[in-house]
C-alpha positions as CSV (number, residue, x, y, z in Angstrom):
1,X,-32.4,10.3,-12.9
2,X,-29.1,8.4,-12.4
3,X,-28.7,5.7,-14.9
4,X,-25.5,4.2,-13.2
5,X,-26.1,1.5,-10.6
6,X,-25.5,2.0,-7.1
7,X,-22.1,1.3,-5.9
8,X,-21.2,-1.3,-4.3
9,X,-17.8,-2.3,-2.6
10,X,-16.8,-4.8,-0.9
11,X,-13.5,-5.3,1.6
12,X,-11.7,-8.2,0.5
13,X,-10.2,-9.5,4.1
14,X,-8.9,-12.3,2.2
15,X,-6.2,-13.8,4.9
16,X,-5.2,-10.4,6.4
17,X,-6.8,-11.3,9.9
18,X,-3.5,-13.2,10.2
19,X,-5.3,-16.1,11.8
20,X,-7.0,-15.0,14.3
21,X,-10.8,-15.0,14.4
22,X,-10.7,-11.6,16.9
23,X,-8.7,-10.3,14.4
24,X,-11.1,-11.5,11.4
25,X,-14.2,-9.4,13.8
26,X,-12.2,-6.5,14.1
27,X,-12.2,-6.6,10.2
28,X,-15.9,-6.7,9.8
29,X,-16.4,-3.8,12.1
30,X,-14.6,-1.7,11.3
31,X,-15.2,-2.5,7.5
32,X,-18.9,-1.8,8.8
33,X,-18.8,1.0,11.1
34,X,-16.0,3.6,9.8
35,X,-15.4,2.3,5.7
36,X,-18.9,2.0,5.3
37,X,-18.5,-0.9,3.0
38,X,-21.2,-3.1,1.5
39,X,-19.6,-6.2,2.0
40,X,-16.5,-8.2,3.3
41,X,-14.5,-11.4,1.6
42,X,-12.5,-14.0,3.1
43,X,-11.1,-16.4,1.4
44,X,-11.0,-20.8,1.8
45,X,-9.1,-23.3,0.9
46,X,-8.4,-26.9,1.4
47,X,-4.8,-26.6,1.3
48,X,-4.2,-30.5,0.4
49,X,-6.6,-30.6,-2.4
50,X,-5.0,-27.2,-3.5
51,X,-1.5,-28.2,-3.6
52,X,0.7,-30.7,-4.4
53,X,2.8,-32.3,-2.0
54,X,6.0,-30.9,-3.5
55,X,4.1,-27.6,-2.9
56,X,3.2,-28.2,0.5
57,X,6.2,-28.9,2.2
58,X,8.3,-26.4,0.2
59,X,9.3,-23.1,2.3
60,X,7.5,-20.3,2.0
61,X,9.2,-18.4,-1.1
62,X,9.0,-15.0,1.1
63,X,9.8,-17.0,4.4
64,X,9.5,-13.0,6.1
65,X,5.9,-13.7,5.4
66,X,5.5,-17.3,6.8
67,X,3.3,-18.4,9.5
68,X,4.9,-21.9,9.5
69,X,7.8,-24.1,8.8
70,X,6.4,-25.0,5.3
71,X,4.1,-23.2,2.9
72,X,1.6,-25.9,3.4
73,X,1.9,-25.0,7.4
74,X,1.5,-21.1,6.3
75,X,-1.6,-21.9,4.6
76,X,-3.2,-23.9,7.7
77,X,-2.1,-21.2,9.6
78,X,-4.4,-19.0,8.3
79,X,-7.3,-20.9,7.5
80,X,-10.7,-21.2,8.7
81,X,-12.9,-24.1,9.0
82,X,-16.4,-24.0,8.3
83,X,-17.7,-23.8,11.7
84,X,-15.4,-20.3,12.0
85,X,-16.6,-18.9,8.8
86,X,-20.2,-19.5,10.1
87,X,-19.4,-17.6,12.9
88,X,-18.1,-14.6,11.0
89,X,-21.5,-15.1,8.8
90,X,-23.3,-14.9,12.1
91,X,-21.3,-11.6,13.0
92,X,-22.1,-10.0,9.6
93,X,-25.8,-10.5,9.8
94,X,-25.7,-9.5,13.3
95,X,-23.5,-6.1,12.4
96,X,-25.6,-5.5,8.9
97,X,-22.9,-6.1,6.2
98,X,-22.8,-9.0,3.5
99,X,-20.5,-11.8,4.2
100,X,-18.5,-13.6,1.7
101,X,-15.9,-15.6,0.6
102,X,-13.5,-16.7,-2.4
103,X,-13.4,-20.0,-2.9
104,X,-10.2,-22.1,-4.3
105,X,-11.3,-25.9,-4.2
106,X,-14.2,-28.4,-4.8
107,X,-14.4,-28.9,-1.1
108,X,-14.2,-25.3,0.0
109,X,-16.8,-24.7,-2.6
110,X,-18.9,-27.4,-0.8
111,X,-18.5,-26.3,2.7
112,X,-18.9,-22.9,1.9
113,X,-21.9,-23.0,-0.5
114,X,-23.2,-24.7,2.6
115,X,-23.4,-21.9,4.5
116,X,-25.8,-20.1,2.0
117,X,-24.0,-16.9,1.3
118,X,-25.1,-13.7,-0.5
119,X,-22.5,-14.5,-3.2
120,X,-19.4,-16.5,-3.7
121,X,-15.8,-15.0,-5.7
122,X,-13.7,-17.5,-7.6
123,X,-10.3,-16.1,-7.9
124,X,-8.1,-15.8,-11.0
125,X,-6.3,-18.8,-10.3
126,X,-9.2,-21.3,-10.2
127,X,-11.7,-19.9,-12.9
128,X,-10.4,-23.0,-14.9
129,X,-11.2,-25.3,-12.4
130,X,-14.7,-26.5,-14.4
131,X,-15.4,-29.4,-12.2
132,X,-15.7,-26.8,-9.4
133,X,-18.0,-24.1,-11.4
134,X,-19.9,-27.0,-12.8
135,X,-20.3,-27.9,-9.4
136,X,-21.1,-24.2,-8.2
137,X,-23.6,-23.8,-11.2
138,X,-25.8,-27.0,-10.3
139,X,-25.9,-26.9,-6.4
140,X,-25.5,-23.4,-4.9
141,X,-28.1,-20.5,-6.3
142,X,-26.8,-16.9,-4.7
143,X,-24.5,-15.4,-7.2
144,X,-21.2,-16.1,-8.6
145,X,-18.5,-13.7,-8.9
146,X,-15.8,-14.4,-11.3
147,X,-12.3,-12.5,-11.4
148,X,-10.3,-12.1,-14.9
149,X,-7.1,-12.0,-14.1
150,X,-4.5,-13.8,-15.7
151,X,-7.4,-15.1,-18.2
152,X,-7.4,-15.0,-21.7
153,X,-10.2,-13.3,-23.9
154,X,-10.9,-16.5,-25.5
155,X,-11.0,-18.4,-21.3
156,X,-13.7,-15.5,-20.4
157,X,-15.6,-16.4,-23.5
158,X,-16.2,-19.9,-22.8
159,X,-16.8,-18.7,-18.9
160,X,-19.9,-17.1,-20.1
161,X,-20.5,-20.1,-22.3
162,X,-20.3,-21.9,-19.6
163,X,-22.5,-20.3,-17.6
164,X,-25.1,-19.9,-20.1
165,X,-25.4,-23.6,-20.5
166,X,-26.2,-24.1,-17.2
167,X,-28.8,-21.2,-17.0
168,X,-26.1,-19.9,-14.8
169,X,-26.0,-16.1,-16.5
170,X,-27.8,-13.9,-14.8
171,X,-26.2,-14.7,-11.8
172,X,-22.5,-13.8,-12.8
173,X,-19.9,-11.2,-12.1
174,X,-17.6,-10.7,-14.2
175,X,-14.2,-8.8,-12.4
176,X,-11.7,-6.8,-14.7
177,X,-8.8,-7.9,-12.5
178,X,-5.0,-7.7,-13.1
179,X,-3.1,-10.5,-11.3
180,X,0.1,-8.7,-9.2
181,X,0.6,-7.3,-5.3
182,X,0.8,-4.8,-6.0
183,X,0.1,-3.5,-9.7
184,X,1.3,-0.9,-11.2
185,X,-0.4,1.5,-12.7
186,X,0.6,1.0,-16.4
187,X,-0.6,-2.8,-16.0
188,X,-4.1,-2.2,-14.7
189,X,-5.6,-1.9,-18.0
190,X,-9.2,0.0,-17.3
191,X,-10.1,-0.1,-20.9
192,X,-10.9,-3.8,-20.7
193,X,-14.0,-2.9,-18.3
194,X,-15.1,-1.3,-21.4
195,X,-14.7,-4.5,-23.4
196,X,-16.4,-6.4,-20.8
197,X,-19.1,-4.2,-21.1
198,X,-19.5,-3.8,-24.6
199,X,-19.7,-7.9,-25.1
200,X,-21.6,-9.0,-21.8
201,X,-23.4,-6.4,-20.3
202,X,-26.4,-8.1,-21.6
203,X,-25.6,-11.6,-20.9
204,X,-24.6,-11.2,-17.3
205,X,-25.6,-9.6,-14.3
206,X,-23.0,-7.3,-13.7
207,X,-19.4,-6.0,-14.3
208,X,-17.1,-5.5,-11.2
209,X,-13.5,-4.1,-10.9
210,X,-11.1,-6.0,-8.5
211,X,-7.7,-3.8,-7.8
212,X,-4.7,-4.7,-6.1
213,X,-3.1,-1.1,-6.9
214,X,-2.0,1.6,-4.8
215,X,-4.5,4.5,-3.8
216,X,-7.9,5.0,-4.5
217,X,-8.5,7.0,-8.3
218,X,-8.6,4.0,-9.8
219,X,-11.2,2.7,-8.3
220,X,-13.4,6.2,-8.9
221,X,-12.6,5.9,-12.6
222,X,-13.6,2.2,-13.0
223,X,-17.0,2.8,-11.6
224,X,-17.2,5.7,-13.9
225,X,-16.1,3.3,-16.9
226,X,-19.2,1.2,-15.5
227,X,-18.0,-1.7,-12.9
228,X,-20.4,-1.0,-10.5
229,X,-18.8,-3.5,-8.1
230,X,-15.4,-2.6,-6.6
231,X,-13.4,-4.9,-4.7
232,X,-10.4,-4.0,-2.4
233,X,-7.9,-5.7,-0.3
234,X,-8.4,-4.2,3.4
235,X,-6.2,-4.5,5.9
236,X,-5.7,-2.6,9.6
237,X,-2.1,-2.4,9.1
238,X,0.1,-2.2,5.7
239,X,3.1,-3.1,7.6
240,X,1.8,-6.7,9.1
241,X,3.5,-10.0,8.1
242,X,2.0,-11.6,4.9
243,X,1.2,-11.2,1.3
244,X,-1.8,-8.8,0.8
245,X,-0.9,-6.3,3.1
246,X,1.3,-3.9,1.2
247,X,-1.4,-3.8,-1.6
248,X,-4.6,-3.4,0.5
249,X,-6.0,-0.7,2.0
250,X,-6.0,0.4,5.4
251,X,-9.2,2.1,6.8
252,X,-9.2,5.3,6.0
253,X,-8.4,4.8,2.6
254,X,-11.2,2.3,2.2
255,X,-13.7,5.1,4.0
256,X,-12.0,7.4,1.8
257,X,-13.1,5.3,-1.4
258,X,-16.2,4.4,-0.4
259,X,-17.3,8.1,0.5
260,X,-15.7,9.2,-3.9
261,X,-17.4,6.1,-5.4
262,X,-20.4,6.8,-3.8
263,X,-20.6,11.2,-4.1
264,X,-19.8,10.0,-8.0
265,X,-22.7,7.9,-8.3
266,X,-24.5,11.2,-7.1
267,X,-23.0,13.4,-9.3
268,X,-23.4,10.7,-12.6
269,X,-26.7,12.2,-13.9
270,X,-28.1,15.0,-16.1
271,X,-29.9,18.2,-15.4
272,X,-33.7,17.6,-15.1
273,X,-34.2,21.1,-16.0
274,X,-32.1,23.6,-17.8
275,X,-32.0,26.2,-14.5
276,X,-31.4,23.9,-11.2
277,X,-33.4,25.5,-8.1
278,X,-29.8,25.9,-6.8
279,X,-28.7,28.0,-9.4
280,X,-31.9,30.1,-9.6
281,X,-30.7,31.7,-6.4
282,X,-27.2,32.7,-8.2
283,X,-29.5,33.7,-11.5
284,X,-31.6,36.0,-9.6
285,X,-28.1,38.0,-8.0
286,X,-25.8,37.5,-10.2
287,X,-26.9,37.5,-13.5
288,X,-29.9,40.0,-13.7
289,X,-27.3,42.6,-12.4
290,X,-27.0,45.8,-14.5
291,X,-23.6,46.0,-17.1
């Protein structure tokens, strides 16, 4: 018997379709088909809510990266509206994978919560936005997924609080996440799963692991630790303009993940009997042999 849970990943597509909604299908199916993934995330934002206007008509601080003049007209560049992200919704169902999406705003919350998903992420960088999660908590019912980075023992605390008060619990997911594209190694910090673990495995749902690291032992090792939910940026090409690309995974490696994470699970579980029917067949020639 295995007493892990089941794996399950998810392809974080984030804004790696570059725009393009042909692009953004490609994703899914090939997330489906070949990475045999359980899910995919975009992400949405409403980029005037999000930003100040100082911030949105400041260059892009990587302009090699920008898709506009602006960082506000990069942003736009690459968002969605709701009718799109229907659409891919419609194309997940239609393919069988999960569709989902981070949300980084009160009105992205809204539109997308609108749309019914499976789940919805809140990043790092808006897990202190309280009027959205209060908002979250009262009005949408799948499950919320919650990353850590850049979060302070004492700001995960009262996120559990927080959901707790609103009856909210049971349907959080709690990420061990380090903030950086790309981390290193030495500043991914594992160990904190544990802690995780150890103070709300019984208070929340589950545990997940998002990376932003290079390769793919990581990921094997925080599923061992006991994140059961791995998330990975995924993209078709490491060497496309933007952000996530040179910390997400291209294809094969995400097949190549999904296939370890998932012969682990397999292998996570004890003998149910001291002599395994497989190695009665090697009892019976090797070890009866004369000396």
């Amino acid at each position: 018997m295995n007493i892990y849970k089941k794996p399950y990943i998810i392809a974080e597509i984030g804004c790696n379709h570059k725009g393009d909604i042909g692009i953004a299908k490609e994703l899914i199916k090939v997330a489906k088909i070949f990475c045999n993934v359980d899910a995919v995330k975009f992400q949405k934002r409403n980029n005037k809510e999000l930003l100040t206007k100082k911030q949105y008509d400041r260059p892009h601080p990587n302009p090699v990266n920008s898709y506009g003049d602006t960082y506000g007209a990069h942003r736009e560049y690459l968002e969605f509206d709701k009718n799109q992200h229907q659409d891919l919704k419609s194309y997940c169902e239609e393919i069988g994978i999960t569709y989902s999406t981070s949300v980084w705003d009160l009105t992205s919350a809204k539109e997308i919560a609108s749309l019914n998903p499976d789940f919805i992420k809140i990043p790092s960088a808006c897990n202190n936005n309280m009027i959205m999660l209060e908002w979250l908590c009262e009005n949408y019912y799948g499950e919320l997924h919650i990353s850590t980075g850049m979060t302070t023992k004492e700001e995960i605390e009262a996120l559990v609080s927080f959901s707790k008060k609103h009856n909210r619990n049971k349907d959080l997911v709690l990420y061990n996440c380090t903030s950086g594209y790309p981390v290193p190694f030495d500043d991914i910090c594992l160990l904190d799963i544990n802690l995780l673990l150890d103070k709300y495995k019984d208070d929340v749902k589950s545990i997940g692991f998002s990376g932003h690291h290079l390769g793919i032992a990581v990921d094997v090792a925080a599923y061992t630790l006991g994140a059961n939910i791995i998330e990975r940026h995924y993209t078709l090409d490491r060497t496309w303009k933007g952000t996530d690309h040179a910390a997400s995974l291209e294809p094969m490696g995400l097949r190549k993940l999904s296939r370890d994470v998932n012969a682990v699970y397999k292998a996570l579980q004890f003998k149910s009997q001291d002599i395994l029917p497989i190695e009665q067949v090697q009892r019976d020639k090797l070890k009866n042999q004369k000396v």
